[in-house]
ZABARO-932642 format. One line per 2 residues: number of its first residue (from 0); for each residue x, y, z of C-alpha. Coordinates in Angstrom, 1 decimal. Last residue first. Layout:
% residues N
NUM) X,Y,Z; ...
END
This chain:
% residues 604
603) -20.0,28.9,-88.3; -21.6,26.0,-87.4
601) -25.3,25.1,-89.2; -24.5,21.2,-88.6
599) -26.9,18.3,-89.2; -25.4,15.0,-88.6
597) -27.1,11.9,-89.2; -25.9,8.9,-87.3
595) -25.6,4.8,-87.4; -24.7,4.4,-84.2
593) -26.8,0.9,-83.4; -27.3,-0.5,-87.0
591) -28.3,0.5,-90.6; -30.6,2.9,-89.5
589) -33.8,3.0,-91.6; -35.4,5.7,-93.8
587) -38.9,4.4,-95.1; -40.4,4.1,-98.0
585) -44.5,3.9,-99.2; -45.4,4.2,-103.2
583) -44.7,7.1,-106.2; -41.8,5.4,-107.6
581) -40.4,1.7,-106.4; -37.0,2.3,-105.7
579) -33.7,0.0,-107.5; -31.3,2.9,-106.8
577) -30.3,5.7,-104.0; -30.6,8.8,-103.4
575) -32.1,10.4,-100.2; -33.6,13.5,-99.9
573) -34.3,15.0,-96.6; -37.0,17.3,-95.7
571) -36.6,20.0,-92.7; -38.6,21.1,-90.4
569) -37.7,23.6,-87.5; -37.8,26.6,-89.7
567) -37.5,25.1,-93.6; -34.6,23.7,-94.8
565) -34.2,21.2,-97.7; -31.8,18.5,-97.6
563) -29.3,16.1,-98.9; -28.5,12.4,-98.6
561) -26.0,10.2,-100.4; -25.9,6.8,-101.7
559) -28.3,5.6,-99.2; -28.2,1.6,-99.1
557) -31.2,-0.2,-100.8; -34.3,-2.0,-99.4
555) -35.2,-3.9,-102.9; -38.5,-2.1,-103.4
553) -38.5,0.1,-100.5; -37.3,0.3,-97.2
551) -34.4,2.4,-97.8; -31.2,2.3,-95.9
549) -28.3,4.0,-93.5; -25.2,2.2,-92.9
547) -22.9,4.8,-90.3; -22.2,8.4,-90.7
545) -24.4,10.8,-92.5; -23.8,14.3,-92.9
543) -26.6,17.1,-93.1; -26.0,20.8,-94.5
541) -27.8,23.2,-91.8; -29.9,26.4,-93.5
539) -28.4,28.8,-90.9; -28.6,29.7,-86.8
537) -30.7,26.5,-86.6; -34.0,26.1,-85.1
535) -34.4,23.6,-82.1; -35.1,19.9,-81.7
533) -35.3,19.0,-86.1; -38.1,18.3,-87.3
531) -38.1,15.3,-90.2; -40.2,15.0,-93.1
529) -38.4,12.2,-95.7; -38.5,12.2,-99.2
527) -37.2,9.3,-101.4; -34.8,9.2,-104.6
525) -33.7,7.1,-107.4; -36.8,5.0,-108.6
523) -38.6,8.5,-108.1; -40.6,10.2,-105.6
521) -40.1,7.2,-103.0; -42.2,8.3,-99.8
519) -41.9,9.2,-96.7; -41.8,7.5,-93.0
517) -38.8,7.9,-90.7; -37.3,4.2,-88.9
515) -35.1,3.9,-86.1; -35.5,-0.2,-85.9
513) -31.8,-0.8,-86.6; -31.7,0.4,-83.0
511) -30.3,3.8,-80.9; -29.7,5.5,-84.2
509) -28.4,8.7,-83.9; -29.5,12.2,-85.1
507) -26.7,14.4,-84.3; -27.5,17.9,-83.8
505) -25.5,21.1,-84.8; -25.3,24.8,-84.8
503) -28.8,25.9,-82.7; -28.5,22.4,-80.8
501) -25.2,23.7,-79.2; -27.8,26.4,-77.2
499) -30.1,23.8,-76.1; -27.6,21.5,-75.1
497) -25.9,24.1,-72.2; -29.3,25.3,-71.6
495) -30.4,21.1,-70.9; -27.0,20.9,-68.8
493) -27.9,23.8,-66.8; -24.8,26.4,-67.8
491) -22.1,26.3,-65.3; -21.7,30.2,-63.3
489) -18.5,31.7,-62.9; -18.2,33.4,-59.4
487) -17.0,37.2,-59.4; -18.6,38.0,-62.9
485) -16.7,39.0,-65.8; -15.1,42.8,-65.9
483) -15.4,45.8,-68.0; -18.7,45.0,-68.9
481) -21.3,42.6,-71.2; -20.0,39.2,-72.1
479) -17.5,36.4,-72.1; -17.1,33.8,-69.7
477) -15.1,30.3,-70.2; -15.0,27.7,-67.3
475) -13.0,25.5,-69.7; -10.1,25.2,-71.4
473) -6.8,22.5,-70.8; -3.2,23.1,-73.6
471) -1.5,19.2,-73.3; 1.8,18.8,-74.3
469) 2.0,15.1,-75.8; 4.6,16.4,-78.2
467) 6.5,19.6,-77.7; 5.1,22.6,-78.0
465) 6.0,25.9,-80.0; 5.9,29.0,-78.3
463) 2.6,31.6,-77.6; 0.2,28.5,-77.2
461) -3.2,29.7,-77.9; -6.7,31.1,-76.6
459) -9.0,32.4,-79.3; -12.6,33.9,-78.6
457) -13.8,35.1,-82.3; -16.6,37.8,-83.0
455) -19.0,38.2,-85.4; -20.0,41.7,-87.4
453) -18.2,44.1,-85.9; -17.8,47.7,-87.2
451) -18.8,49.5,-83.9; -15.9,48.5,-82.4
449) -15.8,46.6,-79.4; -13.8,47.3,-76.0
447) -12.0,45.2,-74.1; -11.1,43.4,-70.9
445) -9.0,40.4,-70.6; -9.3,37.9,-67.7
443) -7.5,34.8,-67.0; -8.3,32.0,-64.2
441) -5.3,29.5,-63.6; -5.1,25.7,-63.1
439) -1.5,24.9,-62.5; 0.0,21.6,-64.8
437) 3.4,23.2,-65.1; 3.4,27.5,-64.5
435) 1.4,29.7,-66.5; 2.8,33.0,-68.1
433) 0.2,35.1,-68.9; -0.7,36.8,-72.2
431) -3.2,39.5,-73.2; -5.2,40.9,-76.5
429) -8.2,43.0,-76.9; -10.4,44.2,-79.8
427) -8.2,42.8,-82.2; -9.9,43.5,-85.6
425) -10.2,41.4,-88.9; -11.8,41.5,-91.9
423) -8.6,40.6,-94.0; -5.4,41.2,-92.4
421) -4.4,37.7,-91.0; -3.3,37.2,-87.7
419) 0.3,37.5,-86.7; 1.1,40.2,-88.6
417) -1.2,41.8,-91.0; -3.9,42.1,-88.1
415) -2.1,42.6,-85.0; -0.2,40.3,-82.7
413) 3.2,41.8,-83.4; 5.1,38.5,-82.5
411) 5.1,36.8,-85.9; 6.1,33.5,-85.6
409) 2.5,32.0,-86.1; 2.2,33.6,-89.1
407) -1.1,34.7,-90.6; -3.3,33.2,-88.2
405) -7.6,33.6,-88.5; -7.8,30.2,-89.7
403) -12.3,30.3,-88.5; -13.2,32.6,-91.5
401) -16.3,34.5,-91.1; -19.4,34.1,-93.0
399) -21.8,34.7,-90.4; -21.8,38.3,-90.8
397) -20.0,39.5,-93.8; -16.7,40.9,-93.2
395) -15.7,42.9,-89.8; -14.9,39.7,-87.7
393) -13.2,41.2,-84.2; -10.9,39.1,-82.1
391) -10.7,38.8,-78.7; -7.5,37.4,-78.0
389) -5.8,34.8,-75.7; -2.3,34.0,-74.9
387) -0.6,31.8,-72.8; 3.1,31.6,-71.8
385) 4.4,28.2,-70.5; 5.4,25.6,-68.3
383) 4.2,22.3,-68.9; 1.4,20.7,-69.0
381) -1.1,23.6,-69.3; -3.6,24.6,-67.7
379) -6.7,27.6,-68.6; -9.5,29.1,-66.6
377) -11.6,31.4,-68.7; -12.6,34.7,-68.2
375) -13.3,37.8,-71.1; -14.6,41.0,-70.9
373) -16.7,43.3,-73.2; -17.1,47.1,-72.8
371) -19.3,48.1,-75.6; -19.4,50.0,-79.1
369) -21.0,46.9,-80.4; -22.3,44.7,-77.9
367) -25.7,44.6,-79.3; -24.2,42.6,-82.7
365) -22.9,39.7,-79.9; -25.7,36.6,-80.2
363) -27.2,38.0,-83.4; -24.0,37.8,-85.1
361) -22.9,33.9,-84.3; -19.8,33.7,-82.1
359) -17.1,32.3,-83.5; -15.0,30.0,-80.8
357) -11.5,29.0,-81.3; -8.9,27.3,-79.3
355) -4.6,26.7,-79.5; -2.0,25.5,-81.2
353) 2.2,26.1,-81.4; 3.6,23.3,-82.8
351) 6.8,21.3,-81.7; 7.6,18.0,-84.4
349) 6.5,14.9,-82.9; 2.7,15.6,-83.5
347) 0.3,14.8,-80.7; -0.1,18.6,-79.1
345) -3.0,18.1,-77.0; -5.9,19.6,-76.9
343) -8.0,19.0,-73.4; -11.5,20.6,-72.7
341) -12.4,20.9,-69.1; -15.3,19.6,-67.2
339) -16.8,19.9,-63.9; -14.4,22.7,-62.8
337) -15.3,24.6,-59.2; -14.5,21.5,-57.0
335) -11.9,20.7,-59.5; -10.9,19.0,-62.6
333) -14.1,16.2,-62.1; -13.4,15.7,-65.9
331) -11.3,16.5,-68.1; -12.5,15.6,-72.1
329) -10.1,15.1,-75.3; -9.0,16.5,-78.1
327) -6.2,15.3,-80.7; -4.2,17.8,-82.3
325) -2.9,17.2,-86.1; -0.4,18.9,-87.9
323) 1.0,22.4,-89.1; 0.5,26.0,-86.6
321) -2.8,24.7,-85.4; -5.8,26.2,-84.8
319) -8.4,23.9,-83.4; -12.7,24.5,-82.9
317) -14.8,24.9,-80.6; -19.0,25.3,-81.5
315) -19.7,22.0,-80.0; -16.9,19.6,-78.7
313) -15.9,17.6,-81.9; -12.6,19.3,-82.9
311) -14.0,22.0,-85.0; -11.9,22.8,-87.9
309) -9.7,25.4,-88.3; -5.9,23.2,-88.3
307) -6.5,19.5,-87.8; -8.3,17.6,-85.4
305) -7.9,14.4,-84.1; -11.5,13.0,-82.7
303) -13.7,13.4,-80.1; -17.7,12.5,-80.6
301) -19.9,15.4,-83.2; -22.5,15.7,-80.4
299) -19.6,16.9,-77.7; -21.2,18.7,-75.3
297) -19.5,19.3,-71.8; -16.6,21.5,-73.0
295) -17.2,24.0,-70.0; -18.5,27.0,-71.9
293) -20.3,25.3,-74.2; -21.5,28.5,-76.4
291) -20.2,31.3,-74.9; -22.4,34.5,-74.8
289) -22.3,34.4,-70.8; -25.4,36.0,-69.8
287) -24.7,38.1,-66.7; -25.6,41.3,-69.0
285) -29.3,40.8,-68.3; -28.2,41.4,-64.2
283) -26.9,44.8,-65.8; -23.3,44.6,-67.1
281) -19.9,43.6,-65.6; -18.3,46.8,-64.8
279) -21.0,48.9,-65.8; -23.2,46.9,-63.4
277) -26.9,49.1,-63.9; -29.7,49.3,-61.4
275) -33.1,51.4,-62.6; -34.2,53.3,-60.1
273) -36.0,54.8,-63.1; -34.7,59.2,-62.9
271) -32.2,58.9,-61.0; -30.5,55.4,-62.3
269) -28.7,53.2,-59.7; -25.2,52.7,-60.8
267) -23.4,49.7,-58.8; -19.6,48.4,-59.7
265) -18.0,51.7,-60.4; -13.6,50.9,-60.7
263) -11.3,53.7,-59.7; -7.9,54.2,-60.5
261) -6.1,56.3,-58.5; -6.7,55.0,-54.2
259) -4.9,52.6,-55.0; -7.0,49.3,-55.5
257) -10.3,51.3,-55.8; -13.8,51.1,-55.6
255) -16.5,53.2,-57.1; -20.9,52.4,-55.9
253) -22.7,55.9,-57.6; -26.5,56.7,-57.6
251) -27.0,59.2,-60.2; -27.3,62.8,-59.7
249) -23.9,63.6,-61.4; -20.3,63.7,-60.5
247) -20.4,61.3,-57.9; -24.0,61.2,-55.7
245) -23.0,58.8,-53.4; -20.6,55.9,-52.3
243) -16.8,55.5,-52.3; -14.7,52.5,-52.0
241) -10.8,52.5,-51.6; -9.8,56.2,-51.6
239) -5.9,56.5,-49.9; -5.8,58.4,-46.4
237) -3.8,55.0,-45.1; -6.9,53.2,-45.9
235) -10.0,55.2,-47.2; -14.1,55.1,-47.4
233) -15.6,58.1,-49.0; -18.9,59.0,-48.1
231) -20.5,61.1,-51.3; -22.1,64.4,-52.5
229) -19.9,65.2,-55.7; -20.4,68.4,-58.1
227) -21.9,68.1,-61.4; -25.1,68.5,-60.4
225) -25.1,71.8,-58.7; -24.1,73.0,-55.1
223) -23.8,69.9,-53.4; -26.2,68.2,-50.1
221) -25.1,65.5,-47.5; -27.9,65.2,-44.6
219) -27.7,62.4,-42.2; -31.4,61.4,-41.5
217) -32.7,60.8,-37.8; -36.2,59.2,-36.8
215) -37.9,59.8,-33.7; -37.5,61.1,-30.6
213) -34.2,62.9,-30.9; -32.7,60.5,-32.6
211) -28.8,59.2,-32.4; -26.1,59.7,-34.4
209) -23.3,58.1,-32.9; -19.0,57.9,-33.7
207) -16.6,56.0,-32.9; -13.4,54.9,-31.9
205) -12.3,58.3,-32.3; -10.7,60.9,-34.2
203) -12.8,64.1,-35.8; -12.3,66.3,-38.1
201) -14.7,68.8,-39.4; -13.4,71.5,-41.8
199) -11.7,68.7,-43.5; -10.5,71.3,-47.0
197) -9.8,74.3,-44.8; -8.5,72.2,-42.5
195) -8.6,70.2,-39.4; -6.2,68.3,-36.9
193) -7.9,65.5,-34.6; -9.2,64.6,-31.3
191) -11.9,66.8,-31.9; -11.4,69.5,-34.6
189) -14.1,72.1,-36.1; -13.1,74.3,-38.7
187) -14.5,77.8,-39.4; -15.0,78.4,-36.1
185) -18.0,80.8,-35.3; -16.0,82.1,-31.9
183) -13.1,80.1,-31.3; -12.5,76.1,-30.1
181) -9.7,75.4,-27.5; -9.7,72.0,-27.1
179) -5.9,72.2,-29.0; -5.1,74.3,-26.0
177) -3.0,77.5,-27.6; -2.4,79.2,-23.8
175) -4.0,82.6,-25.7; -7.0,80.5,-26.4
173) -7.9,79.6,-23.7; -9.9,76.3,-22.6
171) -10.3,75.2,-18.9; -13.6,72.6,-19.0
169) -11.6,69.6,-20.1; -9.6,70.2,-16.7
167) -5.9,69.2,-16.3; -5.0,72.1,-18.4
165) -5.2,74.4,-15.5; -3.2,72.3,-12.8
163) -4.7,69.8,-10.9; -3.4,68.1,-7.8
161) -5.3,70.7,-5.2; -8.0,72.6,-7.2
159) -6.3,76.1,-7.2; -5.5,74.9,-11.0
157) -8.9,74.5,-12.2; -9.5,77.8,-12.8
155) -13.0,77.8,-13.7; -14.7,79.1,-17.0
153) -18.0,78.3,-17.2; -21.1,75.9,-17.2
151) -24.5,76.5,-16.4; -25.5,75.2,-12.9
149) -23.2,72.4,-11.5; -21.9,71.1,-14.9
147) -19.9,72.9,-17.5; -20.7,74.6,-21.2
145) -17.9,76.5,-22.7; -17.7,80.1,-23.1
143) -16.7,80.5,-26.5; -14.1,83.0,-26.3
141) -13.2,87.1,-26.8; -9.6,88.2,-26.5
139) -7.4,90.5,-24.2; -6.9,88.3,-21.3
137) -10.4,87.6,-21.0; -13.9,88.2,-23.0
135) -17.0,86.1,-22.6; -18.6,84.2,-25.5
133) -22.4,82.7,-25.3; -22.9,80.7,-28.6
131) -26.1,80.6,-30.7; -23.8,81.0,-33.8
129) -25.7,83.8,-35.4; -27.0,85.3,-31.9
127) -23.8,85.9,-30.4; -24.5,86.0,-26.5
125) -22.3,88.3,-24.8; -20.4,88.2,-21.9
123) -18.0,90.5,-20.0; -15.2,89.1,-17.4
121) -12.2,91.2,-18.2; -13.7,94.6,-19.7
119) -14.8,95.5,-22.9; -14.6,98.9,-24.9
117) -17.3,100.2,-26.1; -17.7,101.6,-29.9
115) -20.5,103.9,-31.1; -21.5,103.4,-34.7
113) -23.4,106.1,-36.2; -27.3,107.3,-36.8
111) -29.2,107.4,-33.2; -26.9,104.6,-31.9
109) -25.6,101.5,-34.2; -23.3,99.9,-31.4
107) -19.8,97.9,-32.0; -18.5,96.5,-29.2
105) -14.8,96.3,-29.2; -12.7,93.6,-29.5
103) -10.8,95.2,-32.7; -11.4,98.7,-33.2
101) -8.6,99.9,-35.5; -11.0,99.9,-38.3
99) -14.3,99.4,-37.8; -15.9,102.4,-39.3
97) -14.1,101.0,-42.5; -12.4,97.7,-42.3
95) -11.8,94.9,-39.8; -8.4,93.4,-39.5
93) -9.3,91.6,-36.1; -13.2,91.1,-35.2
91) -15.5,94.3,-34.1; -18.4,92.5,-31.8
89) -21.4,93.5,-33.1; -24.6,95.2,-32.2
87) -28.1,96.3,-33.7; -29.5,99.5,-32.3
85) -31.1,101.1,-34.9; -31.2,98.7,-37.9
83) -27.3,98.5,-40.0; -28.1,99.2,-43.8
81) -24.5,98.2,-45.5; -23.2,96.4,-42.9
79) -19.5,97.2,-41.2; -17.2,94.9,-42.8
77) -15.2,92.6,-41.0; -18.1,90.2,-39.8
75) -16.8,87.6,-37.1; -18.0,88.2,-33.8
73) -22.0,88.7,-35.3; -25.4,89.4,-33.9
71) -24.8,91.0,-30.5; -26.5,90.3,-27.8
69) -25.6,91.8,-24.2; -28.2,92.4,-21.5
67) -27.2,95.6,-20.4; -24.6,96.7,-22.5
65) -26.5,98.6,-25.0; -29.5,100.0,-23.7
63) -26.7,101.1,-20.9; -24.0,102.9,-22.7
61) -27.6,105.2,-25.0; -28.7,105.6,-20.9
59) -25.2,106.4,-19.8; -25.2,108.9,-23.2
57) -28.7,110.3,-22.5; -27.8,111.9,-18.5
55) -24.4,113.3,-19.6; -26.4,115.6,-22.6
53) -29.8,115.8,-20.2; -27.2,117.4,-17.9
51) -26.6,120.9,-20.5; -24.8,122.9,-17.8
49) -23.7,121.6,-14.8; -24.4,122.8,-11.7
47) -23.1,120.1,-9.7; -22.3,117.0,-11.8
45) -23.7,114.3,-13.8; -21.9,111.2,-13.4
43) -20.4,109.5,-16.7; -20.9,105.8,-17.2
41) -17.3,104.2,-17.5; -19.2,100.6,-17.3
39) -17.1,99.6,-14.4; -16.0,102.6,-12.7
37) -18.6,104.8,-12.7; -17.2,108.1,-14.5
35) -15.8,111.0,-12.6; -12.1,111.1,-14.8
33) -12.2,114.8,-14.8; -13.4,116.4,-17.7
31) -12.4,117.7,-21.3; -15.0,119.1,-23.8
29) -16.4,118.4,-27.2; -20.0,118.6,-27.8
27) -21.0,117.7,-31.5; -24.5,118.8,-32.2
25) -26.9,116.7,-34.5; -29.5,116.7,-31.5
23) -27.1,115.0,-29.2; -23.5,113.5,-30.3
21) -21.2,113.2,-27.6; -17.1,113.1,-28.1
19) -16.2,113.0,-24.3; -12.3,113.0,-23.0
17) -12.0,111.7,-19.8; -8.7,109.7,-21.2
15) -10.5,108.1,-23.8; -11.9,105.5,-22.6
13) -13.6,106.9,-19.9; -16.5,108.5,-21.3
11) -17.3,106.3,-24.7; -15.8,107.8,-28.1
9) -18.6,108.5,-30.7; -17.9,107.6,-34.5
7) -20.0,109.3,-37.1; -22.4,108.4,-39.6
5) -23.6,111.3,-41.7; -23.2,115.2,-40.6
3) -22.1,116.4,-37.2; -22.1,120.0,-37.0
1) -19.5,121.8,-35.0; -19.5,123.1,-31.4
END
């Protein structure tokens, strides 16, 4: 006998040649028998006259207590716990370390102290507690035992069924015949119809695939480990990301799609913490608002007339660069079901010119998008075949007092400042080009990014190679705003918007009768004062133009030599000269005939 100190390993009667290794009251018994064990559970038999029986009698009860009944708690832990409880069971997996070692498929049992091992035979079960699975062994390995019909499932050899052979039968899964069905004790991946991984532990191929309650409600549960992880369906073709939803990269609300599967594009982001919704590709619903003043040419106060290089060319807030004469503009409209109007330049000079559009943008309309994503869409024809090209271009001198003639040389092909455009307080936040072909309408987008040293910005689309007379360069439909992107479906300004907004740079007071008359007064035999309010406030103290016969009705009812004014809000009070007055009494300003206009303009 020897002492048996610590945790020790005990060898089961018949499974080791009759040889018994029993541990009772800290004694190690050693001796050699004959093989009289029971034959299925190798408990050993006590025999006749045999010394020390309560030794033979406690080892089939410590075989039974474990065997009977069989749970074990784990068929897939390598290490032998740290603090095992009395009794607890495993079933010893491949590779296993320590007290395990070199024990694979055995049951593991924490007797009185020590791990005692049993070996199984064909046809045991045991029900693993940690996967809620009942496993049975065969043929040398341990398997789920899958569940059947006709009163509890199990393995059946379907191949004495007459015209079926063993794989013929969902139910029939081995492993050692490598079924694909076959799934192993606490899988790691899970495949049905399809091939897992370590990465796809689930995978699954079917025409569908159901969720359903349980009685009442049902919530699909996808959880991360920390923040900056990703919780989110992703939605491929060919294996290659197109859209993807869910918690990506933060614990914001994510909407991404994708052409390719490389560059991805996030068109929703709802806020955590407010719910608030945010468009970073095209803005928040606030960010719709197209910053173009007359996007679709349909105001023109000033009337239509040639137009030479930076000035405006009689549609509000647009004006002409031209690379030496004249361009004369002109209105499309009914272009298209989705064009109301279009604004035409065309190139009237016999020698070619290059030419093309302008709009400033007034500083308080664009200071907020500073340091932003901006986009750009307009839909654009010309009459011949040619290459287009469009800029956003950044005014970084004083606000509001930018210079429309932003070209420095037409020929130049490095469109940067010093180049093509001039070098003074100017940026190009974005430039593009697209080849159009002969009279086909075409919608252009350019994306960019703003500096946070812009004080106005310009909107200019032009002719990249000189054009021959009567070409003809159409606008309209022109978006720029908030985002990466412009809205899917350009939206027309209401008319009265549309006005309202050109009304903030210029209104034409016309006559509609001789009678249009404005009370004042004559404060000297050369001058008479006239309140007037003007239909919206201007951007900037307007200067006021007058166009037509205009006269005073006063003393000898002269003709205006000249008017002037003085700005004030939505008021303004006009001064004008003239001789022969009557100071200090009654006047009245007074068309001259049907036309006769006064222009007030605050453009940029």
């Amino acid at each position: 006998m020897a002492s048996l100190g610590g945790k020790a390993k005990k060898l089961i009667p018949g499974h080791s040649g009759g040889r018994i290794l029993s541990r009772e009251e800290g004694l190690l018994w050693d001796c050699v028998l004959p093989m009289n064990d029971t034959p299925n559970l190798a408990l050993p038999y006590i025999f006749a006259a045999q010394a020390q029986k309560h030794v033979t009698h406690n080892e089939a009860i410590r075989a039974l207590d474990c065997l009977v009944q069989l749970a074990v708690i784990s068929v897939t832990l390598t290490t032998p716990p740290a603090t095992p409880a009395e009794g607890d069971r495993y079933i010893v997996p491949s590779a296993a370390s320590g007290d395990w070692s070199d024990q694979t498929n055995k049951i593991a049992a924490y007797q009185d102290g020590a791990w005692a091992f049993y070996a199984p035979k064909d046809g045991w079960r045991a029900w693993v507690t940690s996967a809620n699975v009942l496993v049975i062994f065969a043929a040398g390995a341990w398997t789920a035992l899958p569940s059947g019909g006709g009163g509890g499932g199990g393995v059946s050899d379907h191949g004495l069924l007459t015209g079926l052979s063993d794989d013929d039968h969902p139910q029939y899964h081995t492993d050692a015949r490598g079924d694909a069905r076959y799934m192993p004790i606490d899988p790691q991946t899970v495949s049905i119809n399809a091939t897992a991984d370590t990465t796809n532990r689930l995978a699954v191929a079917s025409p569908a695939s159901l969720f359903n309650h349980d009685g009442n409600g049902h919530q699909v549960k996808v959880n991360k480990n920390a923040a900056g992880d990703t919780a989110s369906f992703l939605f491929q073709n060919g294996f290659s990301g197109r859209a993807e939803i869910g918690l990506a990269g933060d614990d914001d609300f994510h909407f991404k799609v994708s052409a390719d599967g490389a560059a991805w594009h996030e068109g929703i982001k709802i806020d955590r913490a407010t719910g608030r919704v945010n468009f970073p590709n095209t803005g928040s619903f606030a960010s719709y608002r197209n910053r173009v003043v007359n996007p679709c040419g349909a105001i023109t106060q000033a009337g239509l007339a040639s137009t030479t290089d930076g000035n405006y060319t009689g549609f509000d807030q647009w004006a002409a660069l031209t690379q030496s004469s004249a361009v004369t503009p002109s209105q499309l409209v009914d272009v298209s079901n989705d064009i109301a109007t279009m604004m035409r330049m065309t190139q009237t000079n016999a020698a070619p010119q290059r030419m093309g559009w302008l709009q400033p943008l007034e500083a308080s309309v664009v200071r907020d998008l500073r340091g932003k994503a901006v986009a750009l869409q307009f839909a654009a024809r010309m009459s011949t075949a040619a290459t287009l090209r469009y800029a956003i271009v950044e005014w970084t001198g004083t606000a509001d007092n930018l210079v429309l003639d932003v070209v420095n040389d037409w020929t130049d092909a490095s469109f940067t400042p010093g180049h093509f455009f001039k070098s003074s307080n100017i940026k190009i936040a974005a430039s593009g080009s697209k080849a159009l072909g002969a009279n086909t309408l075409t919608t252009i987008d350019l994306a960019g990014e703003i500096s946070s040293s812009m004080n106005n910005l310009m909107l200019f689309v032009w002719t990249d190679s000189a054009q021959a007379q009567d070409a003809a360069l159409d606008l309209g439909n022109v978006w720029f705003g908030a985002g990466a992107a412009a809205p899917a479906v350009f939206e027309p300004p209401a008319p009265d918007d549309d006005l309202s907004k050109c009304l903030r740079y210029l209104w034409s007071f016309v006559a509609t009768s001789i009678l249009r008359l404005l009370p004042g007064a004559a404060v000297s035999t050369t001058a008479a004062q006239f309140f007037m309010q003007l239909p919206a406030q201007m951007c900037k103290t307007p200067s006021v133009t007058k166009i037509g016969s205009w006269t005073l009705v006063n003393g000898s009812n002269p003709d205006i030599d000249s008017i002037s004014l003085a700005y004030g809000g939505t008021w303004v009070v006009l001064t004008a000269s003239a001789t022969g007055l009557v100071q200090n009494t009654f006047a009245q300003l007074r068309a001259g005939g049907v036309g006769a206009t006064l222009v007030f303009s605050a453009q940029l």
